[in-house]
C-alpha positions as CSV (number, residue, x, y, z in Angstrom):
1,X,5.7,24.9,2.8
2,X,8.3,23.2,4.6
3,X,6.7,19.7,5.5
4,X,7.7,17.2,8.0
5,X,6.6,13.2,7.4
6,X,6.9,10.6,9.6
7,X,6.2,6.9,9.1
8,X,6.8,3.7,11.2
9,X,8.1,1.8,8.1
10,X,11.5,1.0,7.4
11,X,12.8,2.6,4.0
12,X,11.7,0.7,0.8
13,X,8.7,-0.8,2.3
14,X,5.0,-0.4,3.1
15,X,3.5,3.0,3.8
16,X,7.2,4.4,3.0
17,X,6.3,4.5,-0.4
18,X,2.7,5.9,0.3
19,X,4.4,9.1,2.0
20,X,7.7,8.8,-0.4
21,X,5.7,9.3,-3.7
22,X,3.5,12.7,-2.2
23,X,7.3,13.8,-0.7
24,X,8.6,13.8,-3.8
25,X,5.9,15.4,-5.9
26,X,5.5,18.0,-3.7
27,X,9.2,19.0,-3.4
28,X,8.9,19.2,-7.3
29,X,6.7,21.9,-6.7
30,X,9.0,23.8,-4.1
31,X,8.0,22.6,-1.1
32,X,10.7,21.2,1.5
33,X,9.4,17.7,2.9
34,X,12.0,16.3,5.4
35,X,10.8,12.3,5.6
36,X,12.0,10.1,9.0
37,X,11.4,6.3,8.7
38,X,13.2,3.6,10.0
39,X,16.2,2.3,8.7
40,X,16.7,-1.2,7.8
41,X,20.1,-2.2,9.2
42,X,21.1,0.6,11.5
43,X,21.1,-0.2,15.5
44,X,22.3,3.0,16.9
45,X,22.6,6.2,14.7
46,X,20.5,8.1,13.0
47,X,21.4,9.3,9.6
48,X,20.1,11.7,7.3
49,X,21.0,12.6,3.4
50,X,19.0,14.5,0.1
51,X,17.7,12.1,-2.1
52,X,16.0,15.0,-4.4
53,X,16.6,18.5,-4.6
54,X,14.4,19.7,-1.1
55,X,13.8,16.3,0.1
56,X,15.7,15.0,3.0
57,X,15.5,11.2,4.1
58,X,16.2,10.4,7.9
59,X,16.6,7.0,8.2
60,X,16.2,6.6,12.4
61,X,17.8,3.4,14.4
62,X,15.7,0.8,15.7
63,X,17.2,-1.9,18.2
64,X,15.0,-4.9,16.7
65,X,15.8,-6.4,13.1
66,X,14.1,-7.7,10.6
67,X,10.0,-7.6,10.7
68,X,10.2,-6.6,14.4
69,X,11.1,-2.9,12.9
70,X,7.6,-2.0,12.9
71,X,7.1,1.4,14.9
72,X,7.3,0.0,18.4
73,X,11.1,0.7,19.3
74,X,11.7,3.1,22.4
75,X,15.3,3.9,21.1
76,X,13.7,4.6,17.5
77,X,11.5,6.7,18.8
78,X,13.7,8.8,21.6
79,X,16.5,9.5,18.7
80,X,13.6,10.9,16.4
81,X,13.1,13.3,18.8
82,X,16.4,14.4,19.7
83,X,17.0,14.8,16.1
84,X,13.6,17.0,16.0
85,X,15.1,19.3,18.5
86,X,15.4,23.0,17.8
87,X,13.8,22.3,14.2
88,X,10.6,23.8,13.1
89,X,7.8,23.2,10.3
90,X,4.8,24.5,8.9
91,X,2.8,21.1,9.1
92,X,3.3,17.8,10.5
93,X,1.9,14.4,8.5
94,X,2.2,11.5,10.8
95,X,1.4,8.1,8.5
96,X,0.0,5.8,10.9
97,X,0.4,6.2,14.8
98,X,2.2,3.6,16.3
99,X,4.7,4.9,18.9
100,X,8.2,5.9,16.8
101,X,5.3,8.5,14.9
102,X,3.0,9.8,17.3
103,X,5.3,10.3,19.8
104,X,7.8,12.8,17.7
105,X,4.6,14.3,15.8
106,X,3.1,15.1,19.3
107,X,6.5,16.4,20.6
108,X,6.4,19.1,17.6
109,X,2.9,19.5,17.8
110,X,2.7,20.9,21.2
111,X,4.4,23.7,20.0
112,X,1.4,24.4,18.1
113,X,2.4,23.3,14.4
114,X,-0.2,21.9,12.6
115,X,-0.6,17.8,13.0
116,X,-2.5,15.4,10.2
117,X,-2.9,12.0,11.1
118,X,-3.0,9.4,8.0
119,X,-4.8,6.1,8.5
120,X,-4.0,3.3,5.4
121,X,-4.6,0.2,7.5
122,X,-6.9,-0.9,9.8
123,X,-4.6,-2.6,12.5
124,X,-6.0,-3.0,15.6
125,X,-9.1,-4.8,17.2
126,X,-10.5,-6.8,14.3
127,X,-7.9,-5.8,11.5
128,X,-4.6,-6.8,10.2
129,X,-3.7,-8.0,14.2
130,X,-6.1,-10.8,13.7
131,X,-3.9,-12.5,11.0
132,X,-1.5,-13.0,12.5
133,X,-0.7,-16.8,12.8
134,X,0.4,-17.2,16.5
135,X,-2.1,-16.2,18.9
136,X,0.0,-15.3,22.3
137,X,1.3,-12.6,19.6
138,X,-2.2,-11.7,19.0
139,X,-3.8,-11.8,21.8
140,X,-0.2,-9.4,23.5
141,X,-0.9,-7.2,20.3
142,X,-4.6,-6.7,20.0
143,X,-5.0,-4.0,23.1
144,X,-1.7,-2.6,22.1
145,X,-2.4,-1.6,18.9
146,X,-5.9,-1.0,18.8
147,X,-4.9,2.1,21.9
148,X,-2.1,3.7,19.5
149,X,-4.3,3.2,16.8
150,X,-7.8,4.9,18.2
151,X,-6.1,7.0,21.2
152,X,-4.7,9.9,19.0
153,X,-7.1,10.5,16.5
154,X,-9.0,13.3,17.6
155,X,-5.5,15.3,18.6
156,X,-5.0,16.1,15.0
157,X,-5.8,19.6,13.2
158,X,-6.3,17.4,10.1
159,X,-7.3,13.2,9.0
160,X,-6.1,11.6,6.0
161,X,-7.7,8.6,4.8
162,X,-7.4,5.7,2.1
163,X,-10.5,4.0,2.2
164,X,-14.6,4.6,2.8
165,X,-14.7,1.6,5.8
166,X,-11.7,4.4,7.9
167,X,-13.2,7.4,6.7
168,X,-16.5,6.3,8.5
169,X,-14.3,4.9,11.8
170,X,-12.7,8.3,11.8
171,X,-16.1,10.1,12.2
172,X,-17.3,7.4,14.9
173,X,-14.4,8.1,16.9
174,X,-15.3,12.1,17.1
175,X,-12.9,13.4,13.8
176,X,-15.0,16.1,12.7
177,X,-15.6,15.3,8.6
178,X,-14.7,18.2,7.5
179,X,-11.5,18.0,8.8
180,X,-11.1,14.5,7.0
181,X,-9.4,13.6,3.7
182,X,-9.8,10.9,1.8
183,X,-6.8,10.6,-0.3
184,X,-6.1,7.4,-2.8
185,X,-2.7,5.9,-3.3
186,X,-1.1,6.9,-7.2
187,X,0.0,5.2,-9.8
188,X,3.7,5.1,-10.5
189,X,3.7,4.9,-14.2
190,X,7.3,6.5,-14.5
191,X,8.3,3.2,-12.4
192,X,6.4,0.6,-14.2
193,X,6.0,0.7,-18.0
194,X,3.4,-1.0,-20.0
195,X,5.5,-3.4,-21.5
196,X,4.3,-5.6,-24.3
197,X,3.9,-9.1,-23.0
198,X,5.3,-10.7,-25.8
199,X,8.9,-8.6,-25.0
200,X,8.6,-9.3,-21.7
201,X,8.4,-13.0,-21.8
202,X,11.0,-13.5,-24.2
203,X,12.9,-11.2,-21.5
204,X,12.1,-13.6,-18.1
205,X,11.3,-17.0,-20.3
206,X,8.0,-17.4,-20.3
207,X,6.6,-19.1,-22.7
208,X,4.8,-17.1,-25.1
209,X,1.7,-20.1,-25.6
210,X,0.7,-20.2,-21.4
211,X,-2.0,-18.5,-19.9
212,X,-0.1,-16.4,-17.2
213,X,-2.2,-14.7,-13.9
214,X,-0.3,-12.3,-12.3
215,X,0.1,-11.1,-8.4
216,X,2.4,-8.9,-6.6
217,X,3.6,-8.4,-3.0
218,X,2.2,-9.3,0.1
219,X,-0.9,-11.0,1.5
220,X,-3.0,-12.2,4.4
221,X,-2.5,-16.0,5.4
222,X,-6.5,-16.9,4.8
223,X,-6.0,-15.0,1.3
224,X,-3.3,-16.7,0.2
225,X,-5.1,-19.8,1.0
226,X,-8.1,-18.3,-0.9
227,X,-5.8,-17.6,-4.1
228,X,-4.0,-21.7,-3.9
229,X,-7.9,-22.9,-3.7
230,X,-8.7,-20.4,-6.7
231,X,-5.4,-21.3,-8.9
232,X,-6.3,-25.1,-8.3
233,X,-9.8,-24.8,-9.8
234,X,-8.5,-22.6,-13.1
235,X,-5.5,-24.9,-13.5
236,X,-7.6,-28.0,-13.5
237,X,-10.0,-27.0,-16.5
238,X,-7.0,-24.9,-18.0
239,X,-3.9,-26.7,-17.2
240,X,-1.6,-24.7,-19.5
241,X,-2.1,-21.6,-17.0
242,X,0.2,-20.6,-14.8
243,X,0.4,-18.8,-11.2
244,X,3.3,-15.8,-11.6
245,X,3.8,-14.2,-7.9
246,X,6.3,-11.4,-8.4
247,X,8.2,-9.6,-5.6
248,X,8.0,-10.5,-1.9
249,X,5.5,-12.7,-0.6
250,X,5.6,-14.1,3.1
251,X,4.8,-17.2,2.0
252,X,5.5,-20.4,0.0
253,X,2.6,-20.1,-2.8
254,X,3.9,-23.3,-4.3
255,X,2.9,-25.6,-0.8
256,X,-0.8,-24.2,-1.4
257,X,-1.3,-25.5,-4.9
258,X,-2.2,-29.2,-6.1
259,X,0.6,-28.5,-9.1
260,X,3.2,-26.6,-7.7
261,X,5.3,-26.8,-11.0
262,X,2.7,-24.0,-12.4
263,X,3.5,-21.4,-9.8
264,X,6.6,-19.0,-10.7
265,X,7.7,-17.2,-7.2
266,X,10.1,-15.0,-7.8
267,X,11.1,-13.5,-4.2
268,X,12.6,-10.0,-4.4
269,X,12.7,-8.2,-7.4
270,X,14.7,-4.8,-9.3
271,X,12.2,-2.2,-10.1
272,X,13.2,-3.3,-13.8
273,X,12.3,-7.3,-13.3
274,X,9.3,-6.7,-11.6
275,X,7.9,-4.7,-14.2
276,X,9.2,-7.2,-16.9
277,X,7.7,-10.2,-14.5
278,X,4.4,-8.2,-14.3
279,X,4.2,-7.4,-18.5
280,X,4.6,-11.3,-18.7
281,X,0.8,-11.4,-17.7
282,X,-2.6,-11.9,-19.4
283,X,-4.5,-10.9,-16.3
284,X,-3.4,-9.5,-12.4
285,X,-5.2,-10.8,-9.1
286,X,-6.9,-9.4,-6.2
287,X,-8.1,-12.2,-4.3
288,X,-9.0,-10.4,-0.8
289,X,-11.6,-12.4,1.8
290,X,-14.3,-10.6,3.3
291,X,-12.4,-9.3,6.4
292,X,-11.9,-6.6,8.6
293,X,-8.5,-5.9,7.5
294,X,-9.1,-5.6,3.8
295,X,-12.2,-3.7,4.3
296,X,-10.0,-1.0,6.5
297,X,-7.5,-0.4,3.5
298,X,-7.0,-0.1,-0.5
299,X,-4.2,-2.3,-1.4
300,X,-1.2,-0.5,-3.3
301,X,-1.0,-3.3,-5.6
302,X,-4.4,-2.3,-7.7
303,X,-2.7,0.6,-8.7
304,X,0.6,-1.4,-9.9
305,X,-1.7,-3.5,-11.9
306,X,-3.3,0.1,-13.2
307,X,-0.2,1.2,-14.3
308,X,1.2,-2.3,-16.1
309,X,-2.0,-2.5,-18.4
310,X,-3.6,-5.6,-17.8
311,X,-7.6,-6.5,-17.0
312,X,-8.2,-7.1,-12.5
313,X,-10.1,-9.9,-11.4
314,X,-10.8,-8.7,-7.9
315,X,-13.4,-9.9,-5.0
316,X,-15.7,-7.7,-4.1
317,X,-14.7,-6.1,-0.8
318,X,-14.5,-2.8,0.6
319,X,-14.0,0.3,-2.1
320,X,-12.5,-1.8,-4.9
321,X,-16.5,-2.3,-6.2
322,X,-16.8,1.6,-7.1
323,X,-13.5,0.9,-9.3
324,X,-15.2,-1.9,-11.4
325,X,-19.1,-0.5,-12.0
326,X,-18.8,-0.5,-15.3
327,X,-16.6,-3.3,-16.1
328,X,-14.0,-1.1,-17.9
329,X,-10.4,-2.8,-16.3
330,X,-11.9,-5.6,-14.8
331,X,-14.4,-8.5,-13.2
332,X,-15.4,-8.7,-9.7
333,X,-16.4,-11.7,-8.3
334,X,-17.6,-13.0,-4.6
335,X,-15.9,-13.6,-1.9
336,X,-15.5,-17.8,-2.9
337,X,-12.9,-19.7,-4.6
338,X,-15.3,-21.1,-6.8
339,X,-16.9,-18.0,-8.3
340,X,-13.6,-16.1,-8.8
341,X,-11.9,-18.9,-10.9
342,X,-15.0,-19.2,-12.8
343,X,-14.7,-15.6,-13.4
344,X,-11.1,-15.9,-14.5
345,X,-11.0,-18.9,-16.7
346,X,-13.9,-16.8,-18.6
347,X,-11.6,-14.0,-18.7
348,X,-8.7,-15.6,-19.6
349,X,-10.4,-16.9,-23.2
350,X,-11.3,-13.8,-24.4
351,X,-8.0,-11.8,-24.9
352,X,-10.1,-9.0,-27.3
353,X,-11.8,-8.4,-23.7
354,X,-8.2,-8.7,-21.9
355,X,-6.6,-6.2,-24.7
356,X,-9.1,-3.5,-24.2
357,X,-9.5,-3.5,-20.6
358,X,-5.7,-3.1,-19.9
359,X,-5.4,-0.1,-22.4
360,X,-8.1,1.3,-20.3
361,X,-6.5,0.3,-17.1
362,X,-3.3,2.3,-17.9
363,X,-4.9,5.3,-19.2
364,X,-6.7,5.6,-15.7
365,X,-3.3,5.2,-14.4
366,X,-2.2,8.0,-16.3
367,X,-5.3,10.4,-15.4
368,X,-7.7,9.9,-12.8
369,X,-5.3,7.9,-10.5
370,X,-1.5,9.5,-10.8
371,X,0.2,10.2,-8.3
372,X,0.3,14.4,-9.6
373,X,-3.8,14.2,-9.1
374,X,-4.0,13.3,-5.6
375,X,-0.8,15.4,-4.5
376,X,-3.1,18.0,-6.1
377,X,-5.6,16.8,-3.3
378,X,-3.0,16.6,-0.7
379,X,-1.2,20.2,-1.5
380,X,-4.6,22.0,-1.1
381,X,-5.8,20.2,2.2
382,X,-2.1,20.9,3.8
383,X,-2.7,24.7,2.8
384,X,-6.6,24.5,4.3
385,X,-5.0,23.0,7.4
386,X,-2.5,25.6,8.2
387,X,-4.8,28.5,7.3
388,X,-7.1,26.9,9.7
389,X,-5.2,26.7,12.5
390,X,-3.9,30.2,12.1
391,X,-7.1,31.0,13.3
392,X,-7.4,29.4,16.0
């Protein structure tokens, strides 16, 4: 097949790496997958280069900078299609359907190549749009991206999903099921190694006598407030435990806490560090509150934490219950401060516990959630899609 992905991201971040890792797997298997996404510096030409053999990046120009690259660019989304001109594929797989995707994935599609629509977030009306912290932004936003979120939907041949909460907005919106997909994010265990946690704090100097909770990437404003309240309640019956928050976070963890001096933020990390920074940990976090917005996805950090080999201590929202039923790589607790530092203290002194559910943890990362089994998934659906609309 030769496979055309589009995302709103810029390279190197969000659902890049969601469409990057199938990209790659599939081109393993001798498919061509040409992937456009935004660049992150570039104002006015589009550039495109092989990063594997059959895989081409396009990196397309976007005349904001910074966070404001974020699929909403006219320029971004005119030189997409110019560069789509006179090109042809056997299927189109638009991630998300903000404008610098759906418009390029439409252009193609009207010449009656195949178009699946992936939805990973919920960001309209009652998602991610409602954390955001200044509300003229919001309240601009909110009719914006709820339209270019719904609107398109039902145009597609084919509907990818990540989580139970879209799957079921899909089919309220008129997606007929059997045209839907829901299709998990992998774990990259050839990018993250499970490092002893002895090597790995003698590596980043942690001491090897602390109680270390780990967490990685982004969050929501009210979660990250959720996680401070948490850490201050676990710090204050075991105040030899500390709050490691590896890679980038939007915000200042440290200002949340009552003992700031307990928090290690690292900022941006190598692929190498991060894993070393993750290793360092007795247990990984998954503090979400009981929104909207982490109902309508499945964050890509669970399967980071999968593939490092530590226990989860998660909240109970959305599909991340049906991970933990039987208790194998983790706790769940309620959506309350209270409850979930309860639940990690208990955790946290009994390492036996800790020891076996993060060998269990990475051999799920290394069966029922690599990255090989869902391109499995992917590979067939793209092959059920065309043949379908063959028919047509």
């Amino acid at each position: 097949m030769n496979l055309l992905m589009l995302v709103f991201n810029q390279v190197n971040r969000g659902t890049y790496w969601r469409a990057f890792q199938f990209a790659r797997r599939l081109c393993q298997r001798g498919h061509s997958v040409t992937l456009i996404a935004t660049s992150s510096d570039e104002h006015f030409l589009i550039h495109s280069r092989e990063v594997q053999e059959n895989l081409t990046l396009v990196e397309a120009p976007d005349l904001l900078s910074g966070s404001l690259r974020s699929g909403w660019d006219f320029w971004n989304t005119i030189t997409r299609i110019a560069w789509l001109r006179g090109k042809s594929f056997d299927l189109i797989h638009a991630f998300e359907s903000r404008p610098t995707v759906i418009f390029p994935a439409l252009y193609l599609h009207a010449r009656s190549i195949p178009l699946i629509l992936d939805w990973a977030d919920w960001l309209g009306k009652g998602g991610s749009v409602e954390e955001r912290s200044n509300p003229l932004i919001r309240t601009i936003l909110r009719p914006i991206e709820t339209y270019f979120e719904l609107h398109f939907r039902t145009r597609a041949n084919g509907t990818t999903v990540i989580c139970s909460s879209l799957l079921e907005k899909a089919i309220g919106l008129g997606v007929n099921p059997d045209s839907i997909l829901c299709l998990r994010n992998g774990a990259d265990i050839d990018r993250l190694k499970s490092i002893s946690k002895k090597e790995a704090r003698s590596r980043v100097g942690i001491d090897d006598n602390d109680l270390v909770i780990g967490y990685v990437g982004s969050i929501f404003h009210d979660d990250a407030l959720f996680l401070g309240e948490a850490f201050d309640r676990v710090s204050t019956t075991n105040p030899e435990t500390r709050l490691l928050i590896a890679g980038y976070c939007p915000f200042e963890i440290k200002s949340l806490v009552l003992r700031p001096e307990k928090v290690i933020q690292t900022g941006p990390l190598s692929d190498e560090d991060l894993n070393l920074y993750l290793a360092a940990s007795d247990v990984f976090w998954l503090p979400l509150r009981n929104s909207i917005a982490n109902r309508g996805r499945f964050p890509y950090k669970f399967t980071d934490y999968l593939a490092i080999g530590r226990p989860i201590i998660a909240t109970s929202i959305g599909d991340i219950p049906l991970l933990f039923a039987d208790g194998e790589i983790g706790w769940l607790s309620i959506d309350d401060p209270g409850s979930f530092s309860q639940t990690t203290i208990k955790l946290l002194n009994d390492p036996k516990t800790c020891e076996v559910m993060g060998r269990k943890a990475r051999e799920i990362a290394e069966s029922e959630f690599s990255w090989e089994v869902f391109t499995n998934e992917l590979e067939s659906f793209y092959q059920a899609i065309i043949l379908q609309s063959q028919k047509i």
